[in-house]
Steps between C-alpha positions, in 0.01 A plus 500: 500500500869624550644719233867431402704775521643514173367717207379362166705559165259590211552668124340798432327420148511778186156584604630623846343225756646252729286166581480468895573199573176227635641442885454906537184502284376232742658676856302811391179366373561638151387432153408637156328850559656610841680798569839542643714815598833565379691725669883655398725466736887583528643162383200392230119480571308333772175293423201500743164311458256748519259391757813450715509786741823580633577711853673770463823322722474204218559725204779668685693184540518488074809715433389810310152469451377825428124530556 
């Protein structure tokens, strides 16, 4: 399946959270119960399913990731 490369808009709720939205949930395998990592980055926060490895040459392509 081919991702669109646009990014999804989403309210963050008083309790914090933002709902993923289902065409990532499905891409990714994930549900209720999995983990994800959240990392800061220069311009906001990047997102990464946790059983998603990433080389090192993919993370540096995400502006400011600091690992």
């Amino acid at each position: 399946m081919a991702m669109r490369l646009r990014g999804f808009r989403r309210k963050i709720d008083g309790w914090g959270r933002i709902v993923l939205p289902k065409p990532l949930l499905e891409r990714f395998g994930l549900g209720p119960s999995h983990m994800v990592e959240i990392y800061p980055t220069e311009r906001g926060f990047f997102v990464k399913a946790d059983q998603a490895d990433l080389s090192p040459e993919e993370l540096e392509r995400i502006e400011g990731v600091e690992m």
